[in-house]
N, C-alpha and C positions, 0 to 999 in steps of 0.2 A: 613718512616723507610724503608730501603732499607734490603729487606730479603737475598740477594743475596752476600754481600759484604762478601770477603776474602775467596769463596769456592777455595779448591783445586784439593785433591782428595775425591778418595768414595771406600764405601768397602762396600759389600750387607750386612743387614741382615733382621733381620725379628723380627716381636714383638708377642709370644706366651700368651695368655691372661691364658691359665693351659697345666699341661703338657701334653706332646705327643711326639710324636715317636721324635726321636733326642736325647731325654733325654732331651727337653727342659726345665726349671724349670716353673711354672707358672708363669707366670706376668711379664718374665723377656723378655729382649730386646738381644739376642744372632745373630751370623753370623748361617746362613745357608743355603743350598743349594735354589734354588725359587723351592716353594713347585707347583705341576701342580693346588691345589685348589686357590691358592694366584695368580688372575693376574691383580691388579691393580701397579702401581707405581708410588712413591711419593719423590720427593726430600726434604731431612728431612730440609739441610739448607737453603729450600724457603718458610719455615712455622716459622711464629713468635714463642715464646716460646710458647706461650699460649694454643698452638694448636700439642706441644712434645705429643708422644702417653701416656706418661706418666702423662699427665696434664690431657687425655681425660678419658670416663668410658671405661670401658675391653669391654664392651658389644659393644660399640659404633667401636672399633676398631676393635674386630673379625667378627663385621657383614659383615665387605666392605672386611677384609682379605687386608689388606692393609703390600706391602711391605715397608719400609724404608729403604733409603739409607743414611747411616750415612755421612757424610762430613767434613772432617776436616778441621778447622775453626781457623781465627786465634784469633778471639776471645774466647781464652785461659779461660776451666772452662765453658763457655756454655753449653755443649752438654758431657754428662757423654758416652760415646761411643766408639765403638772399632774401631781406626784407624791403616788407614795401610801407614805406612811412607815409605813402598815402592815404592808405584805406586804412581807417582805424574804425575799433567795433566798442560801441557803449560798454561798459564795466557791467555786467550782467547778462548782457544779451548771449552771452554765449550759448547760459540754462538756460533762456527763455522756452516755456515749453508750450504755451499760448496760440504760437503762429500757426505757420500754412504747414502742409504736410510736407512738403518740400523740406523746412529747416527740420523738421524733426528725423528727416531720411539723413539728412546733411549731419547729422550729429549723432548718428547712431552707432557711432565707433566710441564715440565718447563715451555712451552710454557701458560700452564690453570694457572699457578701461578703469572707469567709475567703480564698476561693479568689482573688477579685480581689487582695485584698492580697498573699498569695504573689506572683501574677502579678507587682505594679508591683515588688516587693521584689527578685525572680529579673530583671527588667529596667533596676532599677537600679544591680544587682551586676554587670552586662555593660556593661564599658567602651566596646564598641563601640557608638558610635550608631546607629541604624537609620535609616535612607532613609527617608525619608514616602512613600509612596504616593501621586500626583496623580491625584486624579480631576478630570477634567474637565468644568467646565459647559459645556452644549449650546449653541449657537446658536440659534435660535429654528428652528421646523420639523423640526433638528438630527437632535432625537432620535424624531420620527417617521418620518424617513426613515430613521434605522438600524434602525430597530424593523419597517418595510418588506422589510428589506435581509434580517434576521433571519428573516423568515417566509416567505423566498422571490416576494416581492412586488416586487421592484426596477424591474422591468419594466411598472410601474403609471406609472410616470411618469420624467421624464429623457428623454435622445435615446432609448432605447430601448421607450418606450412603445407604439409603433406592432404590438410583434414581442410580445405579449401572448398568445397560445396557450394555453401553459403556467399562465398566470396563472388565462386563464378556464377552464382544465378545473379550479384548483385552486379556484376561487371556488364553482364549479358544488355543492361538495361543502361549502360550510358551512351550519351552522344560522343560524337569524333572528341571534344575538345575536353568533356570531363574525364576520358581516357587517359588523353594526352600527361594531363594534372597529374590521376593517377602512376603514369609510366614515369616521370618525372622523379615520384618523392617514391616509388617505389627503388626506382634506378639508383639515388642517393644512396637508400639504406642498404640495401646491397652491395655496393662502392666501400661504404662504410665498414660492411660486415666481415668484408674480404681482408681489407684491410687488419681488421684486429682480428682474423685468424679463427673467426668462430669456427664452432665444430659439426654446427648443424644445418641441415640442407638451407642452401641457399638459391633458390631458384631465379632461372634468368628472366628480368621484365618481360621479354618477347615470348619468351616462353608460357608464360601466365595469359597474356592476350592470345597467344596463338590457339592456346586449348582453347579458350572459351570460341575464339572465332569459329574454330572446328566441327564445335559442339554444335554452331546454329548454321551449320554449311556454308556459312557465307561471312565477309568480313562485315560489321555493323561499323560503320563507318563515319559517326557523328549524325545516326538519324535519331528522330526525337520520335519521342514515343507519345506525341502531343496532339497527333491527328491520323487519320486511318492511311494504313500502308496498303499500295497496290502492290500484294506480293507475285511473283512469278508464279504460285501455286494460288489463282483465284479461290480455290476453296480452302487455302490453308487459314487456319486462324490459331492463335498462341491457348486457344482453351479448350478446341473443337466445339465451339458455340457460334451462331453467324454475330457479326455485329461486334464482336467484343475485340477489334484490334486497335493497337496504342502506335507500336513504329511506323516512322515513315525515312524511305530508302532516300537515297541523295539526292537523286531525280526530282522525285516527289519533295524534295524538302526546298531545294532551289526554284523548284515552282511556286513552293506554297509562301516563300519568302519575297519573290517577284510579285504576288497576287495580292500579300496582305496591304491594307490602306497603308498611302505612304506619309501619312499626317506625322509631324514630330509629338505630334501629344497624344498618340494612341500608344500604350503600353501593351505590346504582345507579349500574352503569356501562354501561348503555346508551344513559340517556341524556343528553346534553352536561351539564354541571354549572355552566354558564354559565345554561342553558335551566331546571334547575331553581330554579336562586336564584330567575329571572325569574317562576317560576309560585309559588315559596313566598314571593315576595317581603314580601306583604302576607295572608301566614295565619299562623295558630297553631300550624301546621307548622314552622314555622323560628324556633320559640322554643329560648335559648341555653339548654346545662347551664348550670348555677350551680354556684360554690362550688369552692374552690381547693384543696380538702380532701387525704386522702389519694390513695395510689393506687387504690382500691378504687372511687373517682368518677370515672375513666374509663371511657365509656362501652364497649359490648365490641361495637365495630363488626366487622361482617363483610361477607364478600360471598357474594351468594346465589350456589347453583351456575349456570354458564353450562352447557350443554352442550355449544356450540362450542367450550369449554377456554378456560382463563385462557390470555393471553400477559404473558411477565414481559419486562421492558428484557432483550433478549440474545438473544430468543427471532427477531428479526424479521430480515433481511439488510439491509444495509448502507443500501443505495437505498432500503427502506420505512420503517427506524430513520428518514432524513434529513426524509421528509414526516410522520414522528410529530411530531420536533421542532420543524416548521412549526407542524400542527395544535395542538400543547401550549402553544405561544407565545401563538397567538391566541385560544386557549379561557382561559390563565391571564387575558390582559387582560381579555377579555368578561369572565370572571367577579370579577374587583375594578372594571370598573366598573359593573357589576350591582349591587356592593354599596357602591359609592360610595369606594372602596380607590385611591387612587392608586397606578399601577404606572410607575417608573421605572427602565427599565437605568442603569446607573453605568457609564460608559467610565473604566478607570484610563489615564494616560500610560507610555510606557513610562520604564522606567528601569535603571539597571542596576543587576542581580545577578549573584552568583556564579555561577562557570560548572560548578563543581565542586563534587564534597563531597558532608554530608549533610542538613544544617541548614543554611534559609534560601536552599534553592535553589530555579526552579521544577520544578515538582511533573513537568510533559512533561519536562525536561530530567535531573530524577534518573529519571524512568521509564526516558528514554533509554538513561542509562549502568547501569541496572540492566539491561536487556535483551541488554546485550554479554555480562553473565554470565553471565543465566541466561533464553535465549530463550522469550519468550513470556509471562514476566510480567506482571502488569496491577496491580501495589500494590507499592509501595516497600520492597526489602529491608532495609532497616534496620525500617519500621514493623513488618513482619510478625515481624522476631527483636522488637522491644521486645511487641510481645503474647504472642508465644511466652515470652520471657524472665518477663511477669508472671504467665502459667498455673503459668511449670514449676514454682514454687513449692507456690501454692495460694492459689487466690478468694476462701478463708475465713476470710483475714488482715481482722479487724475495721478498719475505715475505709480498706479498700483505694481510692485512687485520691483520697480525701479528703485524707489525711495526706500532706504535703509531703516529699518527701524533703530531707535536710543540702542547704541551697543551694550550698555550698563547694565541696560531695562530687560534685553535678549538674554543675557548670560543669567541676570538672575531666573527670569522665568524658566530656562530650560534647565534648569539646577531643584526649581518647585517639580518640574512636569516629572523629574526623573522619581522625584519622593512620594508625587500624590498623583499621579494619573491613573495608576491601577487602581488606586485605593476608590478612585472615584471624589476625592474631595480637591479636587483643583478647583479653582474657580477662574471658570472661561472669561466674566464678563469685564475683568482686570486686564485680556490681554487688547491689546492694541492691534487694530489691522496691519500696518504695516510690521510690526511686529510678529504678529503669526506669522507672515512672509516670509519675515528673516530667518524664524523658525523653521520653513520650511524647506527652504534655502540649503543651513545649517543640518537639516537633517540627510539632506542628502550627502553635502559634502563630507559629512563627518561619517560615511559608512567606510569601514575597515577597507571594501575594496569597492571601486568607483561600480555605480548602477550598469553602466555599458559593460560594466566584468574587466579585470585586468587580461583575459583571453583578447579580447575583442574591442578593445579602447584603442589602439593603436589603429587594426582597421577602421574604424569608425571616424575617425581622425585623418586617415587617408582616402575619404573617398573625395575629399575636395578638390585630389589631384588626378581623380577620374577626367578623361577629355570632354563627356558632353554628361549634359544634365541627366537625360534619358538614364544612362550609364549609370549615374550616381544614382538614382532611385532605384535602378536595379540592386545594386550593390546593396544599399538600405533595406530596401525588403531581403536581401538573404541575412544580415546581421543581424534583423528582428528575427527572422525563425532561428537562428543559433543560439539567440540569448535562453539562458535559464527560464523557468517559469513563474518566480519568483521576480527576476530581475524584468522580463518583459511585462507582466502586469502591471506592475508599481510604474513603468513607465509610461505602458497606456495611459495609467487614470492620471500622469501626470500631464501629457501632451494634450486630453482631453480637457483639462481642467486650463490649461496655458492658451485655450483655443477659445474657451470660453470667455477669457478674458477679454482676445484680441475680439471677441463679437461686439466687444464694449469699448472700441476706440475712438470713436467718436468723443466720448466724454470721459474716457482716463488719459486719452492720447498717447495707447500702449498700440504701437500698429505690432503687425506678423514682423517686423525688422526688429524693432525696440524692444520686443518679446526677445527675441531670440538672441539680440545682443547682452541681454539680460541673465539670461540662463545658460548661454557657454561656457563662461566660465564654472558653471556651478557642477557642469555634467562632463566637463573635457579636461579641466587641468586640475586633474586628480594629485595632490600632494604626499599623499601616500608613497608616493614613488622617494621622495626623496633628495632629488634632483639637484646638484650644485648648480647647473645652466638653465632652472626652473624657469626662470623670468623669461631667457629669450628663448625656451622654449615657446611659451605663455604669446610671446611676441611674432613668431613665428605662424603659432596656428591660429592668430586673434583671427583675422578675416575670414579664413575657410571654414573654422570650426564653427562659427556664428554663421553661415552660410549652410552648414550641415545641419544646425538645428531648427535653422529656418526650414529645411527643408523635412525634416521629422513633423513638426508641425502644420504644416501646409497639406501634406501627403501621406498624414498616419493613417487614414483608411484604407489608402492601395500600401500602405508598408504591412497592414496585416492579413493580407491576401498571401494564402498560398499558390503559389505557380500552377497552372495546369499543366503544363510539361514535368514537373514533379509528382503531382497528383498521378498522372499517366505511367511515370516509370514505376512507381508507388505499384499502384495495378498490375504491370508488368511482372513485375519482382513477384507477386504474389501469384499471378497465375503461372510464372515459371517454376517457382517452388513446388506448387500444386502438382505441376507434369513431373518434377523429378520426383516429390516424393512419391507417385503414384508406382513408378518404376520397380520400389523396391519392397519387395514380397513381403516381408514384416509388416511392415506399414499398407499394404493391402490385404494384410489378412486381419489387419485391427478394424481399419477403414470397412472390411465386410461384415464383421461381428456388429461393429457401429450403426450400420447402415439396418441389421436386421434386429437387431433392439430398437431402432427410431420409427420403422417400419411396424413391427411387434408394437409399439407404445401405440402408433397412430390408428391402430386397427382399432382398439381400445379406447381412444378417447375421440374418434372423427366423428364429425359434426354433420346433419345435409348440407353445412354451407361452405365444407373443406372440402368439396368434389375436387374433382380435375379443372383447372384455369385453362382456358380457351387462349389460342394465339393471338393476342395484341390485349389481352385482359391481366390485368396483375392484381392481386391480392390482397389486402390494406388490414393489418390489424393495428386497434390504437385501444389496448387493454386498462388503460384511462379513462378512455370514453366509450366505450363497446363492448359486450358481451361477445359482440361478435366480429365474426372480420364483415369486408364486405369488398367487393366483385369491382372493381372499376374498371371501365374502357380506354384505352389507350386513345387520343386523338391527338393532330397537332398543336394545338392548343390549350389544351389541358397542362397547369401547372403545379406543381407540390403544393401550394398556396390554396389553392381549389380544392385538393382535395382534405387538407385541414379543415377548410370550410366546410366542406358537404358533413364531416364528421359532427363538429361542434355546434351544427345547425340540429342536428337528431335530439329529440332528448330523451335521454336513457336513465333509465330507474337506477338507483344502487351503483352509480360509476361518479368518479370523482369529477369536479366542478373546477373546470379550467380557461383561463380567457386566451385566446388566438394567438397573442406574444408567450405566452407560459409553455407553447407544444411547437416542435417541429416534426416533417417527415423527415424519417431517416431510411438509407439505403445501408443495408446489413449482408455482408456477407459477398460470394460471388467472388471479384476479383478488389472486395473493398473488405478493410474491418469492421469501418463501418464509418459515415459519414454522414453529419446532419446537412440536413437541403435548406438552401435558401427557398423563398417563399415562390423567385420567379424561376425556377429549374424547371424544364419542358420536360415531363416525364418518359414520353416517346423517345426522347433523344439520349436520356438517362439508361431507361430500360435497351436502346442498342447496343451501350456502351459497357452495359450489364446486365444481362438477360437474366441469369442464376441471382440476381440479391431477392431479398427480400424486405417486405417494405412494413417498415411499425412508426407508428406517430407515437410520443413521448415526451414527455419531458426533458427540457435540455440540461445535464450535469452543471452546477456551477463550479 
């Protein structure tokens, strides 16, 4: 069904669900001015009937604020609407894609509707049926206790409630509002447990917080462990080391919330983004941008220099990645219900897919057999030649990525690549650019469960309904650290490559809009699902979800930034664990044995240049480039980047030969696992914040 046939012209209006200022009458479809709350837009004649506002619920159309634009059609009787028989548009002009930037912002809904029709047209040209994807409804308490299960919390309740340790060192380190989350879905499952009669201890939420509160004499109250706490014990500190504390009391945190710049485009991450909603709740502070306009009205968020150094997802080991993941979980919930956001994970059922191949398998399982060939990959060899495949050409093919490639032409090709691409006997120079596109399109869509993960596609889908922008980049960067590592990769090198495009808009006349109208549908209306209300689904989140992608796009380098308020609890958790474990006799009589065989080895192999380190001197070994370590001075101006240099500047016999992008300083140990430094991290202010690590330059893991 082609949605598009016989448009002419258009006259604005707009769909009032009761009335308001205009005199609008309730429920009726009238012209009006574009109100500044209303800024999505939707071409009424590129939406089947089905999906008329008239067909949808009130509630469903005043939540997106959706304008229409009526069209007259010559399919006479269609569309009960007010036209304007004045203005009429040349028979073409619609595509025209030549002009100012202006009509191509103007048409960039067309572009998200275009693209769906492809979609269902390329889906219905494939014989083979697709499997629905089963998501699962929860059982009642269900999905609070997985949501426990997910943040490392399981041990809150069930038989194993009593063996809570780990729980309360990890409770000890939230702010007032990830608590709150916490007491929430714990209080449920509890409700829940009562309820069906379980037989095993069931402890009360207040109960849980009160111990821990006990444990640290004082109620922790929603401080963030992002910046240094004035404690009532000046000389206390969470490690008995100076320099190394993360909380800050309420006091201190309402201060440091009053002091931080109050620019709408500085992104604070120090402190929880849960905690600020809370405090911008009810100011003139956390009034939304307006206006759906072009690219130029996104705002141009940044993040102020830290000097303890950014860390990006990749940078942290293993063990402190897995308590990021915790922390992100439970700061995302706090901070949608801070804002009144419903946050549900989706469990899919399993089902079966193909075991092989390279379309429609899953995304772990092509990783797998991509890794037989080429050890240590981390993005799907097929993806990475269909991006290579669309560069070799050139970016500056007008409506690259928009314009469909020959559907015919698509199916046969990805029917060749499934036969010959391992084999190595494809032959590349047969496919067509726009075609690889489609390809690559096609390879997304076609994975058993959508790249966002069927966990986390629903949130990612509602951050649109976040109140201000700030908010929703928040919310963005915690959905990237929950993603898989699989699923987060593949979609870096996808927004990186989608980026590179837009650098070429000038002459494909793909802007950040047209991009991202393009790709929504490919990344949000996962069909998998199933869905009889698919389309007005589809209809529903056309504007926001193209406004999320845009936004993925624009601000993928601050979405892979980890929080320093996370980073800090991260620390926190780890030097709390340290004091408990140290507590208990077992474990300090291993920890003694440990210390006098490391003691015993070092006598054995010390060096003249492993003496005693001096106060404000720290240690540098980089076993790549050095025989030896070597003595560095602390200044304030000395940065991890410097001291790469001074190493790579040496030249040394018999050590391996590396260039300045190939090594970073890493910080080891202490109150970290370990953590690679940016280039500009002030070491001075690194070493306050960690006095016990230790510092080795290396290679960074790929």
């Amino acid at each position: 069904m082609n949605w598009r046939s016989g448009s002419r012209g258009v006259v604005l209006t707009a769909y009032h669900p009761s009335g308001g200022a205009g005199g609008a009458p309730g429920g009726s479809v009238c012209p009006v001015f574009i109100n500044q709350h209303l800024n999505s837009m939707v071409l009424l004649d590129a939406l089947p009937p089905a999906m008329h506002p008239w067909c949808l619920p009130s509630s469903e159309v005043s939540e997106i604020g959706i304008i229409f634009m009526g069209i007259e059609s010559r399919r006479s009787g269609q569309y009960t609407m007010n036209h304007d028989h004045s203005k009429k548009i040349p028979d073409g002009a619609l595509f025209d894609r030549s002009g100012s930037q202006d009509s191509l912002d103007e048409l960039s809904m067309d572009d998200y509707w275009k693209e769906l029709e492809n979609i269902h047209e390329t889906r219905g040209n494939n014989h083979e049926e697709r499997v629905a994807l089963v998501v699962k409804e929860p059982d009642e308490g269900e999905l609070e206790e997985e949501w426990l299960k997910e943040a490392g919390l399981s041990n809150l309740f069930g038989e194993s409630s009593g063996d809570s340790l780990e729980s309360m060192v990890f409770l000890s380190t939230l702010t007032r509002t990830q608590k709150a989350a916490v007491e929430k879905r714990v209080e449920t499952v509890t409700q829940t447990m009562r309820k069906k009669n379980k037989q095993h201890q069931i402890p009360d939420v207040r109960d849980i917080f009160r111990l821990q509160n006990d444990s640290k004499g004082q109620v922790c109250d929603g401080s963030e462990p992002s910046a240094v706490r004035t404690s009532e014990n000046k000389n206390e500190t969470h490690d008995g080391t100076k320099g190394a504390k993360f909380s800050l009391g309420t006091d201190e945190q309402k201060s440091l919330l009053e002091d931080m710049p109050s620019s709408d485009t500085d992104i604070n991450l120090e402190i929880s983004f849960a905690e600020q909603a809370a405090n911008l709740k009810d100011s003139s502070a956390g009034k939304m941008y307006k206006g759906g306009g072009g690219d130029t009205l996104l705002p141009n968020f940044r993040l102020p220099k830290d000097k303890t150094g950014t860390t990006k997802i990749g940078d942290l080991a293993p063990q402190d990645m897995k308590k990021v993941y915790s922390l992100a979980l439970i700061e995302l919930t706090a901070l949608y219900d801070i804002l009144g956001t419903e946050f549900k994970q989706q469990k899919a059922v399993k089902i079966k897919t193909k075991d092989s191949g390279l379309f429609g398998i899953p995304l772990s399982l092509l990783l797998e057999q991509d890794q037989k060939r080429v050890p240590g990959t981390k993005i799907p060899l097929i993806f990475q030649k269909l991006i290579a495949q669309i560069e070799e050409t050139t970016l500056e093919t007008e409506g690259l990525l928009r314009i469909p490639g020959v559907a015919t032409r698509v199916k046969g090709l990805c029917q060749e690549l499934e036969a010959k691409f391992y084999e190595g006997t494809f032959n590349w120079e047969n496919v067509k650019q726009h075609d690889a596109a489609s390809l690559l399109k096609l390879f997304i869509r076609e994975l058993p469960q959508p790249l966002l993960t069927v966990e986390y596609l629903k949130a990612f889908q509602d951050v649109q309904n976040l109140p201000t922008r700030k908010q929703q980049l928040q919310a963005l960067n915690l959905l990237v650290i929950l993603l898989p590592e699989a699923n987060r990769d593949t979609l870096k090198v996808l927004l990186e490559f989608l980026q590179r495009v837009i650098d070429h808009r000038d002459k494909n006349k793909m802007t950040l809009k047209n991009v991202a109208m393009v790709m929504a549908p490919n990344l949000f209306t996962f069909h998998g699902f199933g869905s009889k209300t698919i389309e007005q689904r589809e209809f529903v989140m056309a504007a926001g979800t193209a406004n999320v992608m845009r936004f993925m796009i624009q601000y993928q380098k601050l979405l892979w930034t980890i929080p320093k308020f996370i980073v800090n609890q991260v620390r926190k958790q780890n030097t709390e664990r340290q004091k408990k474990e140290k507590k208990d006799k077992a474990v300090k009589k291993l920890l003694k044995k440990m210390a006098y065989d490391r003691e015993k080895h070092e006598k054995q192999e010390k060096t003249p240049n492993d003496t005693d380190v001096p106060q404000g001197v720290i240690r540098v070994q980089a076993p790549h480039l050095s025989k030896v370590s070597m003595a560095i001075q602390l200044t304030e101006e000395l940065k991890a980047g410097d001291i790469v240099a001074r190493f790579l500047s040496q030249k040394s016999g018999n050590v391996q030969t590396l260039k300045k992008e190939e090594v970073f300083l890493y910080e080891i140990g202490g109150n970290i696992g370990e953590r690679c430094l940016d280039d500009d991290t002030y070491m001075k202010d690194l070493y306050q914040l960690n006095p016990n690590a230790e510092w080795v330059i290396k290679p960074k893991q790929s």
